[in-house]
KOLVOMI-446600 format. One line per field, with one value per residue (C-alpha): residue number from 1; x, y, z. Coordinates in steps of 0.02 Angstrom, whole numbers, always signed. Layout:
N
k c(NUM/...)
xx c(X/...)
yy c(Y/...)
zz c(Z/...)
//
This chain:
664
k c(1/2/3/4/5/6/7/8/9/10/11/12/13/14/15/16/17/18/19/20/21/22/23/24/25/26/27/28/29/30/31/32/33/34/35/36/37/38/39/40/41/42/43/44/45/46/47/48/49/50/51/52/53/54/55/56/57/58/59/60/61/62/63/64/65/66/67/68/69/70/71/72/73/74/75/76/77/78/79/80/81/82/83/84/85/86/87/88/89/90/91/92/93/94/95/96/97/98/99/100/101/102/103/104/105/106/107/108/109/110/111/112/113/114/115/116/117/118/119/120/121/122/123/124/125/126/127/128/129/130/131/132/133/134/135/136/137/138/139/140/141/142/143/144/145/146/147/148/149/150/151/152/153/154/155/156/157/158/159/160/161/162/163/164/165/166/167/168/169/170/171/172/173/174/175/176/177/178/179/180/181/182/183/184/185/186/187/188/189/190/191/192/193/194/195/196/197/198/199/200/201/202/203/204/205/206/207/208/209/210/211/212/213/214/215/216/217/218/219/220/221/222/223/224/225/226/227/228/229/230/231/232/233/234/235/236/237/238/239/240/241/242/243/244/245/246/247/248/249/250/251/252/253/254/255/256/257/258/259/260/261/262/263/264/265/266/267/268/269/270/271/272/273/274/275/276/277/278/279/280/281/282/283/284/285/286/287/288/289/290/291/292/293/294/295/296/297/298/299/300/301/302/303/304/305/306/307/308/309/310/311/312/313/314/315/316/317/318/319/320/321/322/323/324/325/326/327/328/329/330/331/332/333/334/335/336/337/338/339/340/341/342/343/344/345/346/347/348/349/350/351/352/353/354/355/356/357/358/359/360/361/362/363/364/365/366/367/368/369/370/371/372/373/374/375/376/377/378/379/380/381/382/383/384/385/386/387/388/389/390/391/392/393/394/395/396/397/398/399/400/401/402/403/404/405/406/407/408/409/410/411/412/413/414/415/416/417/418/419/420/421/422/423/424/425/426/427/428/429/430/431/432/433/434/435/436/437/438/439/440/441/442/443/444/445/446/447/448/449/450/451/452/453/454/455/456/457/458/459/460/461/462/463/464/465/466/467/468/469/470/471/472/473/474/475/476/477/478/479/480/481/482/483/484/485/486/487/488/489/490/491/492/493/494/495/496/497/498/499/500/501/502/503/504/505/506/507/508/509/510/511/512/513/514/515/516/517/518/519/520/521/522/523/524/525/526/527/528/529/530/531/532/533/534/535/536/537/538/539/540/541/542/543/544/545/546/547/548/549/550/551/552/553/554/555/556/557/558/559/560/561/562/563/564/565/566/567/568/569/570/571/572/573/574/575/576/577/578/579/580/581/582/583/584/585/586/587/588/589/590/591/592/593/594/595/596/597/598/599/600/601/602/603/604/605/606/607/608/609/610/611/612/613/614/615/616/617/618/619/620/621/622/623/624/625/626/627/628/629/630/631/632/633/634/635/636/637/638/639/640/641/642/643/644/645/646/647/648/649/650/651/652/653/654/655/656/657/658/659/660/661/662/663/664)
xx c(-945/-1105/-1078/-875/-954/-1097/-956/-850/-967/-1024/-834/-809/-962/-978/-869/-690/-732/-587/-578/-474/-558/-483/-505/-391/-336/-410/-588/-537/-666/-802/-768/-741/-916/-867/-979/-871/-1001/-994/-1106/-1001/-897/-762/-592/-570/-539/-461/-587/-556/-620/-784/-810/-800/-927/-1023/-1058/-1089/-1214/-1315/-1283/-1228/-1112/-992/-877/-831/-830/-687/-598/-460/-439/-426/-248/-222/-340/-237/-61/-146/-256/-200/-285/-427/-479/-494/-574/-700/-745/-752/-870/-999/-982/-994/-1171/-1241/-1227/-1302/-1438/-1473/-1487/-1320/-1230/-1115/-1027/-1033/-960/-802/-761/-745/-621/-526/-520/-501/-355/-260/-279/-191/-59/+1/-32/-161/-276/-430/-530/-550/-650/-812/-814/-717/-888/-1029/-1135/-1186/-1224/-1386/-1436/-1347/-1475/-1431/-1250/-1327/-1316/-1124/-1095/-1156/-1049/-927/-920/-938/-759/-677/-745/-685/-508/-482/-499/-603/-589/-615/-789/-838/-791/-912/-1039/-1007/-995/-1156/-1279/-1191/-1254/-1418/-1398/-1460/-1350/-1431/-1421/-1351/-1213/-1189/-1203/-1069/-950/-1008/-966/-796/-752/-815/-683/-527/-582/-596/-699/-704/-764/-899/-981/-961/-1038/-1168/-1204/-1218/-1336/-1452/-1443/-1439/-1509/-1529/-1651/-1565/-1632/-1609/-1443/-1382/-1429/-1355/-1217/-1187/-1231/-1062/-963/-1025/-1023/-883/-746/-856/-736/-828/-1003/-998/-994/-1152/-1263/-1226/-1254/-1441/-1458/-1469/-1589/-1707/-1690/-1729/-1891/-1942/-1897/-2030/-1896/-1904/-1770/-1678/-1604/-1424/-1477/-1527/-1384/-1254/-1318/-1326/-1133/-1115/-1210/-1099/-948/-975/-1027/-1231/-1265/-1402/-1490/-1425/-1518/-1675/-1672/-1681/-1816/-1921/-1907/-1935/-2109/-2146/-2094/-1937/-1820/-1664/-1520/-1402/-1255/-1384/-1373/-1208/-1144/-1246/-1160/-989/-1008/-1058/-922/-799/-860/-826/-1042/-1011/-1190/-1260/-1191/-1268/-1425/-1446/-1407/-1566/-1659/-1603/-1669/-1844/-1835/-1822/-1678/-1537/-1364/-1240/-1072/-991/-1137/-1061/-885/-894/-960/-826/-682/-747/-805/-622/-541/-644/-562/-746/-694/-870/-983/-879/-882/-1069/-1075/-980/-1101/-1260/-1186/-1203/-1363/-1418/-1318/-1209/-1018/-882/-758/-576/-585/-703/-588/-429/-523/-581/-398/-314/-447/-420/-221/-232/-345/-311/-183/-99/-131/-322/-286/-200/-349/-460/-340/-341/-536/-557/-453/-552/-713/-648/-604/-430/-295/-238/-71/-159/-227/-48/+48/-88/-47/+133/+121/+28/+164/+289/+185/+184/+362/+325/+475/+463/+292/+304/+446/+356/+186/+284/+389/+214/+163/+297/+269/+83/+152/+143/+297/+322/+319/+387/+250/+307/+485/+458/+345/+511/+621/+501/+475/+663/+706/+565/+637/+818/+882/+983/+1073/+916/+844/+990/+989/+810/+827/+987/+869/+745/+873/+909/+737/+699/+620/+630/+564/+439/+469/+448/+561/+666/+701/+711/+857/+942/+923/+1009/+1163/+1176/+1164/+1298/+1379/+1399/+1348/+1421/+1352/+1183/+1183/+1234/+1093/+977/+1018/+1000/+832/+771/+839/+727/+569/+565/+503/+623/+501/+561/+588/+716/+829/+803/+898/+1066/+1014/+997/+1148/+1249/+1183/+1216/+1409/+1417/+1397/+1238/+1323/+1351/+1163/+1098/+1215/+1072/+932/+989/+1021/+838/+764/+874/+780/+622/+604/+539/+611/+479/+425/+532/+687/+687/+662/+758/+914/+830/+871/+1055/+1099/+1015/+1106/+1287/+1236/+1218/+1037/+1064/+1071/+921/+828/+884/+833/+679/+609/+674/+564/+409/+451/+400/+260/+312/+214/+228/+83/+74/+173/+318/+349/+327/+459/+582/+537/+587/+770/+808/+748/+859/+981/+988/+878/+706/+723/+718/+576/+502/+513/+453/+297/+247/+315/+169/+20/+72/+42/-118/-53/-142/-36/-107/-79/+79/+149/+82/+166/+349/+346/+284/+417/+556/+515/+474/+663/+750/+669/+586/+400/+363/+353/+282/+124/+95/+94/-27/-161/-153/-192/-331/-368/-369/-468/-334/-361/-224/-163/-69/+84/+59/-10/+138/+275/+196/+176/+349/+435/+350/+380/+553/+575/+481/+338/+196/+43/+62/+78/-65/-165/-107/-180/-340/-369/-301/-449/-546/-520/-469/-603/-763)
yy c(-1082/-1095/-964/-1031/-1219/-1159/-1080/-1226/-1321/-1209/-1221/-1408/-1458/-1331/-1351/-1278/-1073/-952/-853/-906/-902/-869/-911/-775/-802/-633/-707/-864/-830/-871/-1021/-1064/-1124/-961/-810/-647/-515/-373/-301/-340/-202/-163/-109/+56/+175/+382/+474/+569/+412/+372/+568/+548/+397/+463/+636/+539/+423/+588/+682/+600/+744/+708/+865/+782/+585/+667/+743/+604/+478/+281/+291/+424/+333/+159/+294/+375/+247/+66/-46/-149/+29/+118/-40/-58/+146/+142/-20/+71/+256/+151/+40/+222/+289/+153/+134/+330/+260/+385/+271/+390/+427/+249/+205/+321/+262/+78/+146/+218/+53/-34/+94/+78/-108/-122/+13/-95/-247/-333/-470/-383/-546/-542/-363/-434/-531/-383/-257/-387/-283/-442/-643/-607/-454/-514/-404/-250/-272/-309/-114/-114/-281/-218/-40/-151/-253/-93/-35/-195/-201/+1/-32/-188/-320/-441/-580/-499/-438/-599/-650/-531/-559/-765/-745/-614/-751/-878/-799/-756/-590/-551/-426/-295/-312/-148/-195/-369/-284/-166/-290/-404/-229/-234/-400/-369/-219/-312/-470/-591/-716/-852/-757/-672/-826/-898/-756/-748/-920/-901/-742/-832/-1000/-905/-723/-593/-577/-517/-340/-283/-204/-364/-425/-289/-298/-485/-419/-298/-447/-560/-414/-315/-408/-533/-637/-779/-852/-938/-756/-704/-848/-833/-661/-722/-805/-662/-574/-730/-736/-548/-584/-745/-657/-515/-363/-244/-233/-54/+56/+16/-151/-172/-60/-162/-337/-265/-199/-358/-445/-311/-359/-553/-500/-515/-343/-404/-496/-337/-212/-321/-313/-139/-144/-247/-137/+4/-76/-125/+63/-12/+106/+158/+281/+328/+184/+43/+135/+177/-2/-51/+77/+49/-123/-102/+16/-133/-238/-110/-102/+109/+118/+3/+123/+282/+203/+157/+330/+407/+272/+339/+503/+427/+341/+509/+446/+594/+544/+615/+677/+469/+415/+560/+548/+354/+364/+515/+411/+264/+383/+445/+276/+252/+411/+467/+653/+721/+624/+650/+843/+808/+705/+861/+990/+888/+908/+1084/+1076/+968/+1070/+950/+1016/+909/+845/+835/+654/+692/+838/+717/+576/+708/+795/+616/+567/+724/+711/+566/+670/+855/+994/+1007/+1192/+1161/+1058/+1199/+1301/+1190/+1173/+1353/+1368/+1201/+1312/+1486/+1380/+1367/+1182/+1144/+1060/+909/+802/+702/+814/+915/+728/+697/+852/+794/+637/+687/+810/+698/+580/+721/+755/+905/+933/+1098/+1129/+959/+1024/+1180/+1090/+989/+1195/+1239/+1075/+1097/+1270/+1240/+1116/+979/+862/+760/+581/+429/+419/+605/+570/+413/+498/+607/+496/+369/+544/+591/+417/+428/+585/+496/+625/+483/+599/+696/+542/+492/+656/+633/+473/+541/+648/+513/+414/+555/+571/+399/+353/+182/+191/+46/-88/-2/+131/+3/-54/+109/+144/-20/+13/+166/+65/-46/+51/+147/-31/-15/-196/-232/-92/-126/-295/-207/-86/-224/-322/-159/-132/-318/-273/-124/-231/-186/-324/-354/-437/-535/-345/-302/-460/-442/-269/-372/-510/-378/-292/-455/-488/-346/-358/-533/-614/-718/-881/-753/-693/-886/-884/-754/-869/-952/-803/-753/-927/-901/-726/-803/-718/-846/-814/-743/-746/-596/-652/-826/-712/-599/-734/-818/-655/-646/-813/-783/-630/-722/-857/-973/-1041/-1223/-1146/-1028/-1189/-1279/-1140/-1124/-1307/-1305/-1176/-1232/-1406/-1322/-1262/-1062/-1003/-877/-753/-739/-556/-634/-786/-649/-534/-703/-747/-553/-569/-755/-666/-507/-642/-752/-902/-907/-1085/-1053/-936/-1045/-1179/-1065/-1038/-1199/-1241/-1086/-1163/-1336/-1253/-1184/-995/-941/-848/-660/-519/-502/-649/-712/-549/-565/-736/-691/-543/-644/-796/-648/-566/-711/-752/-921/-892/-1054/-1036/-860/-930/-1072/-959/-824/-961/-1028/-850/-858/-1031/-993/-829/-701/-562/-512/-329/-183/-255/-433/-388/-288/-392/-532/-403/-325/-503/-563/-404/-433/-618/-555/-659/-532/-667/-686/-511/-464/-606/-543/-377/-423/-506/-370/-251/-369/-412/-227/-129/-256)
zz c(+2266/+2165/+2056/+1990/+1987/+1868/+1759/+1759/+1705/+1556/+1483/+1541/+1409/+1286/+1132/+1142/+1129/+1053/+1198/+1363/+1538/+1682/+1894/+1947/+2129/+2179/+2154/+2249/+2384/+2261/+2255/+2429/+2560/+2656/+2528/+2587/+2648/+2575/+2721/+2859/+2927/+2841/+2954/+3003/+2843/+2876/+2906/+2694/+2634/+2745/+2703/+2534/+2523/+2639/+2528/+2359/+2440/+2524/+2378/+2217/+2181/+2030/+2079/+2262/+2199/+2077/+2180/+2186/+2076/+2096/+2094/+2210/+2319/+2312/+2350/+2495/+2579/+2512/+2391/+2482/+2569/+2406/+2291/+2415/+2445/+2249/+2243/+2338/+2261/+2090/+2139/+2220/+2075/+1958/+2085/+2033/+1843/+1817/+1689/+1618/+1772/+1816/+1674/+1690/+1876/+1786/+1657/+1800/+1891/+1741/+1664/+1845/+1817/+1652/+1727/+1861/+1752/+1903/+1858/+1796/+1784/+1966/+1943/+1921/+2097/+2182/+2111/+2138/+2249/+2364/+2323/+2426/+2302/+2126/+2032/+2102/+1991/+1842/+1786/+1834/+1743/+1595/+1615/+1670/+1500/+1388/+1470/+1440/+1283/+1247/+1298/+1178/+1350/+1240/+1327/+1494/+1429/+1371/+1565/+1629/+1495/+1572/+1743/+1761/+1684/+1802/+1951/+1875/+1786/+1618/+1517/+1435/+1250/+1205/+1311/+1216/+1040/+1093/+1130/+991/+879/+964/+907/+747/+712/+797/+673/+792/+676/+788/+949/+845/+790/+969/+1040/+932/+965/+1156/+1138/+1014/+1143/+1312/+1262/+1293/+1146/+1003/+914/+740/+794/+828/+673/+582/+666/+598/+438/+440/+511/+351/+214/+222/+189/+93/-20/-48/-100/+111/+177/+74/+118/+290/+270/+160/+325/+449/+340/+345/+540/+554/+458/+573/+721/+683/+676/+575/+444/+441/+307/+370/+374/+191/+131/+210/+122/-39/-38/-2/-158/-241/-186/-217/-412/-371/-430/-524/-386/-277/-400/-413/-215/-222/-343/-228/-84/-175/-236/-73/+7/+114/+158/+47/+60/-78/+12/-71/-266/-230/-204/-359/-462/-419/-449/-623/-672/-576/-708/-844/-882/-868/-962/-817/-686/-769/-787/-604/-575/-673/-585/-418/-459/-503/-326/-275/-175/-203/-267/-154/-217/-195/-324/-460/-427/-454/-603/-672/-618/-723/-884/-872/-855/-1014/-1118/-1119/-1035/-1121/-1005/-850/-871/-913/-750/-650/-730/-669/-498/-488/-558/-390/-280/-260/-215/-325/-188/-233/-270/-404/-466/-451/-564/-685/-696/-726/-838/-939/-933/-1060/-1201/-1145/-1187/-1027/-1033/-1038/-875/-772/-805/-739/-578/-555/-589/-430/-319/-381/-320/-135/-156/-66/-174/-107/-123/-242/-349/-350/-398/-529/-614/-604/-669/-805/-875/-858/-965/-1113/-1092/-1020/-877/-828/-805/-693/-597/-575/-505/-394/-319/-306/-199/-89/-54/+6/+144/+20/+45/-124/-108/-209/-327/-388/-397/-498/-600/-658/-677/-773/-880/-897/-940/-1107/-1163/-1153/-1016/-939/-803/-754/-713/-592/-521/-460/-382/-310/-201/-189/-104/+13/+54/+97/-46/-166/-328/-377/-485/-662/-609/-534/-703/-783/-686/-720/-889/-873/-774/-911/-1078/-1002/-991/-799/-782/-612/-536/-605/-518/-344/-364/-411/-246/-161/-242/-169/-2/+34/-32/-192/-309/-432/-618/-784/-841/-724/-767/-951/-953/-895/-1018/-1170/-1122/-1130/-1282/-1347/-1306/-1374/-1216/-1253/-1153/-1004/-1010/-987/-836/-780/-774/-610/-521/-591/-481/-342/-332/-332/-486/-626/-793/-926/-1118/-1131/-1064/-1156/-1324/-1296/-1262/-1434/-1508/-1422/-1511/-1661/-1705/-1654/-1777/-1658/-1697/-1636/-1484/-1507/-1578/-1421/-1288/-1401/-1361/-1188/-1143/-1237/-1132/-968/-1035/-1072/-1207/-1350/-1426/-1578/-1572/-1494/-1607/-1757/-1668/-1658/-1859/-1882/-1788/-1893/-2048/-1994/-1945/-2140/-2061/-2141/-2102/-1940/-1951/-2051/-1896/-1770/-1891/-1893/-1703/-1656/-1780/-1689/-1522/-1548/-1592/-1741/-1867/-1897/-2061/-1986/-1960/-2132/-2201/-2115/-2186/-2373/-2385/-2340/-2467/-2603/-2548/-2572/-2757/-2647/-2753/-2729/-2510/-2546/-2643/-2509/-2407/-2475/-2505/-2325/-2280/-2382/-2325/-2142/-2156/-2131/-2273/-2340/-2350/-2468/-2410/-2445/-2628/-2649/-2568/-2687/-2847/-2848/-2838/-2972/-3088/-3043/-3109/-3257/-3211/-3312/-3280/-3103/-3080/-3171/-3095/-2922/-2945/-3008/-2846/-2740/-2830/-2799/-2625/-2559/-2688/-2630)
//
């Protein structure tokens, strides 16, 4: 009774904890005046079983207390016979200090448990060796909670971890960091922190793997500035507590500087220890480079690097092939093959994720023929292809137009056990579709479809484009609500395809219609669709309407660069309405857009085209005005009207300045 009161108690006044407990009937007996002893004699058992106990206790042979497991036993004999014969082959041998074996009789117990879905809560009174000699369990407790914790039982560890220091028994602290480890990797936030709590409250003392462990827990998925300090915190209680700070330790609180943007106050950490002869691995520099090239600071990164080397810390083959994916994200191939060549110099083998960064960073700059040789020289060096490497390769044909030699990467792929996968087979299409091989394009994601495959969003809207320049609206509207159906997330681009199309056919009115359907799709209507519908009822003359879709949109606060108002001031100018361009001019100075060359420019050649000299002028000396030099084009747009109205002065006037603003 003593032992379930002093456990009530504990969860009656503490603070609500995340994890359940439990008084499973089974244990009832605990809680009654009447202690069950464990001594007593037990009822008769077959003589197999008093064999079999008998032999392990005189022996501690593993072969015969194997030679039937716990549920055979339970079949053969019955339950209570077989928990009990168990109970004392388990305490023999953790008496004998043999904790491996110890521990795999639990998991049997434990595994025919969750099989015949029993109330494993009441395990830890059913194994208590006797309320007279509590300590003699305290080695099976703490087995006990490393196999509850191993089989995902969480909250039955914590139990065990609870009920042991109820009845006076201190867990063993590798025990409690395995389980706290557990809960780390399943995430459970709030039973980390409360378990944490009752182990720096209650013991047992906490080591540096403890500490570290809560280091993990706060640092790798660190999203916020709250994560770090608590993380700041732990290292300031592993100083006061007098442990000893380890490698894995450090390493894991500087990813996580990294990851909150400290790499500075990350770097300077591992400047200090390094002063003061701390340990470091090549995890700490790593972190601290791959932050930097996050950031774009590529220079940063490389420097770190060198300063590894003078740490005489090693960089492994992550530190390099960091650093060549970001040189190659950067079109700088030199310094990546530079990077690659150092490598071998250390003796350090390039993996295939260095190879695959290098080959896509090369795919961009490179004669694709230059590439394949490098692919066959990676394989000549014994490094296995992978998938990734193979669709790399793909990808980066199709990007130079280059079909066949794609089509014969991906033959090659699928010969070495490769099966393609949707990022190839968009990569196709997105490549037939550039070269205007419409039906090719269909053909692939014809066999995508048979595959299981859906293309992604920009191939999505490749293929709708396809639907509707082929003026297959209706169909491209089923296969759009297809796409949505099997997750695909539909953009502003995919909409605008139907909304162009309608244009096109002199359906402007119908493409507005579209704009609904767009909201009712959760997709919210873009720059690009509103302009391109500008466009629609520009070019059908009907500007008021342009004007009036125009000012609705800048209403709700959609906003034009200054590239898209100078694309609608093209279509009214292509359209007869300089006004109108005109008006969207000074609508995007109103709004804060300022006017570049090219805006300026569209402008002046419009006025100069329509004999307007007056506008065109005004407008050439607010460019100067603002600060926006003009260009060939504006001297000559401005030149060639005025030699055309026979205006010799302002002509020769105009060129004088052009020397002497282009010539200076």
């Amino acid at each position: 009774m003593a032992v379930k009161c002093l456990f009530r108690t504990r969860v009656h006044f503490q603070q609500p904890r995340f994890f359940r407990f439990y008084s499973p009937n089974s244990s009832a007996l605990l809680l009654e005046d009447e202690t069950p002893n464990f001594n007593a004699p037990v009822p008769k058992t077959p003589m197999k079983l008093s064999r079999l106990v008998v032999k392990v206790f005189k022996s501690l042979n593993w072969g015969v207390a194997r030679e039937v497991r716990f549920k055979g036993l339970v079949q053969t004999h019955g339950f209570y016979h077989s928990i009990n014969s168990f109970r004392m082959i388990i305490h023999t041998y953790s008496l004998a200090g043999m904790s491996l074996e110890v521990f795999i009789l639990l998991r049997d117990i434990v595994g025919y448990y969750k099989e015949e879905n029993l109330d494993a809560f009441e395990l830890f009174s059913v194994l208590l060796d006797s309320p007279h000699h509590v300590k003699r369990s305290g080695f099976v407790f703490d087995m006990l909670m490393k196999v509850f914790a191993s089989n995902s039982m969480l909250e039955h560890a914590y139990y065990v971890f609870v009920s042991a220091r109820d009845v006076g028994i201190q867990p063993n602290i590798m025990s409690c960091n395995f389980l706290l480890k557990c809960l780390v990797e399943a995430n459970r936030v709030d039973g980390v922190r409360c378990f944490f709590e009752d182990l720096k409250n209650f013991g047992p003392k906490m080591n540096i793997h403890t500490y570290t462990i809560m280091m993990n827990f706060y640092c790798r998925d660190v999203g916020c500035s709250a994560d770090i300090r608590r993380a700041s915190e732990i290292l300031g209680k592993i100083y006061r507590s007098g442990e000893t700070p380890t490698v894995v330790t450090y390493s894991t609180y500087i990813k996580g500087l990294c990851k909150v943007g400290s790499i500075e106050a990350a770097l300077k950490l591992i400047c200090d220890l390094h002063r003061k002869n701390q340990p470091l691995n090549s995890h700490c520099f790593n972190a601290v480079i791959y932050g930097f090239c996050q950031r774009g600071a590529v220079d940063e990164a490389s420097i770190v690097l060198e300063e590894m080397k003078n740490c005489v810390i090693l960089p492994d083959v992550y530190s390099y092939s960091i650093l060549v994916d970001a040189f190659c994200k950067n079109g700088d191939d030199k310094r990546a093959i530079d990077l690659m060549t150092d490598m071998k110099l250390y003796g350090i083998k390039p993996s295939i994720v260095s190879y695959t960064s290098l080959i896509r960073g090369l795919c961009k700059n490179r004669p694709m023929q230059s590439l394949m040789n490098i692919f066959h020289e990676i394989g000549a060096s014994g490094c296995k292809y992978d998938q990734i490497m193979y669709e790399t390769l793909v990808d980066g044909f199709c990007r130079k137009g280059d079909m066949h030699s794609a089509i014969n990467v991906m033959e090659e792929m699928s010969g070495n056990n490769f099966a393609p996968s949707a990022f190839s087979y968009c990569s196709l299409i997105r490549g037939f579709y550039k070269l205007r091989q419409f039906s090719n394009a269909l053909k692939i994601y014809g066999i995508m479809q048979k595959r299981g495959f859906w293309p992604d969003t920009i191939t999505c809207n490749h293929i709708l484009s396809i639907y509707c320049r082929e003026r297959e609206f209706n169909e491209a509207l089923a296969l759009s609500e297809k796409f949505q159906e099997h997750g695909v997330n539909l953009n502003p681009y995919s909409y605008n395809e139907f909304i162009h199309m309608l244009c096109r056919e002199h359906f402007p009115e119908k493409a507005l219609q579209l704009l609904p359907l767009m909201l009712k799709k959760n997709v919210l209507p873009g720059v690009v669709n509103y302009s391109t519908l500008i466009t629609g009822f520009v070019k059908h003359s009907n500007s008021k309407k342009a004007v009036m879709l125009f000012t609705r949109m800048t209403k709700v606060g959609i906003t034009f660069n200054v590239k898209t108002y100078t694309f609608l001031m093209d279509q009214c100018i292509r359209n007869c309405k300089r006004r109108l361009a005109y008006y969207l001019f000074e609508e995007m100075k109103e709004r804060g857009v300022y006017p570049d060359q090219k805006a300026y420019n569209t402008l002046i050649i419009a006025f100069c085209n329509a004999e307007e000299m007056i506008m065109a002028q005004a407008l050439y000396y607010e460019m100067l005005r603002e600060g926006c030099s003009p260009d060939v084009i504006t001297y000559t747009s401005l030149s060639n009207a005025y030699w055309k109205l026979n205006m010799i002065d302002q002509a020769h006037k105009l060129y004088d300045e052009m020397r002497a603003t282009l010539l200076s």
